[in-house]
N, C-alpha and C positions, 0 to 999 in steps of 0.2 A: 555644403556642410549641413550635415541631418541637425536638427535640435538638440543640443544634451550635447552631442559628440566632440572627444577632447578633441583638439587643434592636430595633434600626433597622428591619430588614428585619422584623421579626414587627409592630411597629407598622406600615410600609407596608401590608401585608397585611390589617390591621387597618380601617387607614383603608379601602382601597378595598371594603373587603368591607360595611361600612359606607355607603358611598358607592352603591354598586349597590342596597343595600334600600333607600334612600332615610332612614335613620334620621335622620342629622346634619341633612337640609333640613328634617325633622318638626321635632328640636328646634330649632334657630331660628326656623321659623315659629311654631312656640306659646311662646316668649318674649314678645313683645309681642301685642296685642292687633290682629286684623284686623279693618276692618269690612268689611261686605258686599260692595262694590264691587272691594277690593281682593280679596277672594277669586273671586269671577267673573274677574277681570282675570288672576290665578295660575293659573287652572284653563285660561283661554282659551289660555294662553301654554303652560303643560304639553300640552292636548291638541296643540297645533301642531305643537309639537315631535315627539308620538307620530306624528302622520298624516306627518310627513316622514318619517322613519324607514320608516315603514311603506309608502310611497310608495317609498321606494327599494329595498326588497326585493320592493316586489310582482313578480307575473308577468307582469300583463293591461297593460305598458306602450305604448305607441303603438310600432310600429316600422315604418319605412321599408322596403317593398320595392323594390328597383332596377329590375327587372323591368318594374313597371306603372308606373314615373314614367316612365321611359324612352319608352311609347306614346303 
């Protein structure tokens, strides 16, 4: 907690800091027990999610030249 800083705001902080390492998804996942399937299915759905991401930052995206549609 910074000096000065209300109590609210240093929990915000908290959470999202939290949030970004993925802690709080750890512990709820390992509160109950997964079985196999469902963990394939978690993992299927997390990678998705990465390659989006990463799909939208790439560089090598398809782009339109106006140029050569034009001919």
């Amino acid at each position: 907690m910074k000096k000065g800083e209300p109590v609210d705001r240093a929990l915000k902080r908290l959470k999202t800091k939290l949030d970004a390492e993925g802690i709080l998804e750890e512990i709820r996942r390992r509160r109950a027990f997964e079985t196999p399937s469902d963990r394939f299915k978690r993992k299927l759905r997390t990678a998705s999610k990465r390659n989006k991401i990463r799909w939208r930052f790439s560089t090598d995206k398809p782009t339109l030249i106006l140029d050569e549609a034009a001919d």
